[in-house]
Each structure stands twice: as structure tokens, then as C-alpha cells.
N, C-alpha and C positions, 0 to 999 in steps of 0.2 A: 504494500500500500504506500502513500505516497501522502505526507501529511504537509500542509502549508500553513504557513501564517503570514496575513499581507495586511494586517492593519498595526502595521508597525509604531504610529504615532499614537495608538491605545496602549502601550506596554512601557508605564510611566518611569519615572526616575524612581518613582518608590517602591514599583513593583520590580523591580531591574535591581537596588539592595535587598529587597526581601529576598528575590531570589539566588542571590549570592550563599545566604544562611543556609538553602537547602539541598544548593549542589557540592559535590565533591570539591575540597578544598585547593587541588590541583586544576581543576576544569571554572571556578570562581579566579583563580591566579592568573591565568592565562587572556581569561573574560579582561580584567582589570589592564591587561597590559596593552590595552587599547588603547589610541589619545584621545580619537571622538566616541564623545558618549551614543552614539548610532551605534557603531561597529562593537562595543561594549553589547547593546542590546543582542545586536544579532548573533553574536557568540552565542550567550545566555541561550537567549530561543532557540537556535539549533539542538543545543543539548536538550534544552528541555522537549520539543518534538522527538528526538529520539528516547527521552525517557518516556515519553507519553505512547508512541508505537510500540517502544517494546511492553510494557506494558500490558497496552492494550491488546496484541498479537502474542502475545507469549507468557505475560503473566509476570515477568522480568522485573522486580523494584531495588534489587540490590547494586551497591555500587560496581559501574561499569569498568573491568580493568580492559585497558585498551593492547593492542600490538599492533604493531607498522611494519607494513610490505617491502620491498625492496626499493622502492620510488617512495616512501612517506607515507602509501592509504593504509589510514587509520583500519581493524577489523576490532572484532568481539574477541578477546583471546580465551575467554573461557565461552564464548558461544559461535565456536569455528560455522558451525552450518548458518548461521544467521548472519545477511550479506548488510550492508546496510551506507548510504552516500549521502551527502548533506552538502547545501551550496545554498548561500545566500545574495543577495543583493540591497538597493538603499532601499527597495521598496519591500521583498518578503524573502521567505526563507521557509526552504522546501527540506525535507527526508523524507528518502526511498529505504523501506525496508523489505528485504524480499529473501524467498529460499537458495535463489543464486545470485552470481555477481550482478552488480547494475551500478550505473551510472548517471547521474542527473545533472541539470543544468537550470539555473535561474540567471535571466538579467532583464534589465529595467529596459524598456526600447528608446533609444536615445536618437543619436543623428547617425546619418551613412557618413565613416571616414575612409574618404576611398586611399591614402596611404593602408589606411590599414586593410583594406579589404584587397590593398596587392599582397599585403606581406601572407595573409591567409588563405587567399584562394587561386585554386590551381588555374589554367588556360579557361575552362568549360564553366567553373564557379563565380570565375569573376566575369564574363563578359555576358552569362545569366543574369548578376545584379546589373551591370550595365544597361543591360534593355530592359529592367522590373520597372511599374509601374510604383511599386513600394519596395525601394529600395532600402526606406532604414527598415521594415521590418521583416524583409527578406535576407537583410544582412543577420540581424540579431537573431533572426531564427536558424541563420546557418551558423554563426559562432555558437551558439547553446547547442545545437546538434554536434559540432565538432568537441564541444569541453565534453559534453556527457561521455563520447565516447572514450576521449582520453581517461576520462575519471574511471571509467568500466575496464578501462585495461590497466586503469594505475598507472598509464606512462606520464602524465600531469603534461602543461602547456609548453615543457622543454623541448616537445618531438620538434617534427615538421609538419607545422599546420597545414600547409597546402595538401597533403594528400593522405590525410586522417582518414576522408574516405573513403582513398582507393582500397577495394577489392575486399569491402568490409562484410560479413555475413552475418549482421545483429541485427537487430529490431529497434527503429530508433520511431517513436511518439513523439510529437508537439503537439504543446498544451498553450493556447493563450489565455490573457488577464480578460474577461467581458471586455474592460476599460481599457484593454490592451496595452495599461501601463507595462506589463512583462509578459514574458514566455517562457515558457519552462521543456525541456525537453529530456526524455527518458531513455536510455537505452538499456537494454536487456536480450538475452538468450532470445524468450519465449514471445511471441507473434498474441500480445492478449493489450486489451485496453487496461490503462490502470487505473485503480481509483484514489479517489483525491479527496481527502477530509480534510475540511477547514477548521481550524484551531481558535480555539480562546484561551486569552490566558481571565 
């Protein structure tokens, strides 16, 4: 499942220390080492959507000991079969929890930066956004397709963009905002729609 939270300006400064007190002392540490108090939030809420999935899918309230793959993705080290990716933005902040590997992707739809959209897309990708009618949100939905899948392999945004999706055989979903403030995009194994619970804190 796939849990989001996008009413970011409801998750106040006071509920952002309260919930300091109730997360693990090393996952409140990291939160803190933030300099804007946004990105403070968004830590927080990630973790806390992933306590609230596991949870809720598995029954899971005990503290989370983490381990890291050969590239930095985070896993469950005491719950190897349970897969699990988080990515946030200024506007919400998404976890995918699922029985095998996945990847997701959040961002906010901003402008087309066509420097950037050379240094990311191959011959066929970029001369695609060239002739779009909606270019920024043909862009933003191909960089969230391209981070999901990296985050799915754990190779992170180091590789070479431009051909993230050559010769790929995953299952990649886009998801937009109604208000198309963001898009979110999923990749996984299995060829299934996923679902999507919105969160309150």
C-alpha cells in the first residue's frame, strides 16, 4: 500500500515536538538536523507513515532497527520480507510498503528546465518533451518515473539518468495530485494498481 500525507501546513510546530517525544531517539536526531523547519516536518512524517503502515499491514509497533544496502537503501533488518521506500517533497510525503522490492517517487510540479531535461533524457525522451503540449508536467512525471526506478534498484540518482529506462522490465504507475500540485510515481515487480491512503496526523 502506499500511504501519503499532502496537507503539510496542518502538521504544526507543536505537533512536529510532540512528535519528537514519540519517535526513536536516533530517527528525532537526524529529524533535528535539519535547518528548515519544513524539511524537519517531512523527516518526522515519513517515519511516522511508515510506522503507521507497518502497523497497520503487519501489526509492527516496536522500535524499527534499520540496515543499509550496498548504495544507502534503508531495509527492515529484523523484517527482511517487508520491502518498504519513502520520498518526500515541499508539498507531501509518500510510503510504499509492499511484499517485494518497490520504489517511489514524489515531487511538487514546478517549471520545464530544459538544461536539465538535457542532462536527463536520452535522444527519444527529450525531443518527446520538446513537442509536449505540457511540458512541465511531462517532465516531472518522467523524472519521478526515472527516481522510482532508481530507488527500486537502490542504484540512487548517481547512475546515468538518461537511460534509466532503457531495457527496463518493471511496472512503473503515475499517480497525480486532483490539484496537480505533485505526482507520484511507483515502480514494482507486479503489473497491479496500488492503493493510496491519505493520512492525518
Amino acid at each position: 500500500m502506499i500511504y501519503l500525507f499532502d496537507n503539510i501546513n496542518s502538521f504544526t510546530d507543536g505537533l512536529f515536538w510532540r512528535s519528537l517525544q514519540v519517535i526513536p531517539p536516533e530517527r528525532a536526531a537526524k529529524a533535528t538536523q535539519y535547518r528548515s523547519m519544513r524539511d524537519r516536518k517531512l523527516s518526522v512524517i515519513a517515519y511516522l507513515l511508515l510506522m503507521y503502515g507497518l502497523k497497520k499491514e503487519h501489526g509492527i509497533t516496536e522500535k524499527i532497527n534499520w540496515g543499509f544496502g550496498e548504495n544507502g537503501k534503508p531495509y527492515l533488518s529484523d523484517y527482511p520480507d517487508i520491502f518498504f521506500n519513502i520520498s518526500h517533497c515541499k508539498c507531501g510525503v509518500v510510503c510504499a510498503i509492499s511484499n517485494e522490492d518497490i520504489g517511489i517517487d514524489i515531487e511538487e510540479v514546478g517549471v520545464y528546465e530544459e538544461e536539465v531535461a538535457k542532462y536527463i533524457c536520452n535522444v527519444s525522451e527529450y525531443n518527446s518533451l520538446k513537442n509536449s503540449n505540457e511540458k512541465v508536467f511531462d517532465f516531472c512525471k518522467l523524472w519521478t518515473v526515472k527516481e522510482s526506478v532508481l530507488k527500486f534498484t537502490g542504484e540512487g540518482i548517481c547512475t546515468d539518468l538518461k537511460n534509466v529506462l532503457n531495457n527496463i522490465h518493471l511496472n512503473i504507475e503515475t499517480v497525480w495530485a486532483s490539484d496537480h500540485r505533485y505526482v507520484i510515481s511507483i515502480c514494482k515487480k507486479m503489473k497491479e494498481n496500488s492503493t493510496i491512503i491519505k493520512a492525518s496526523f
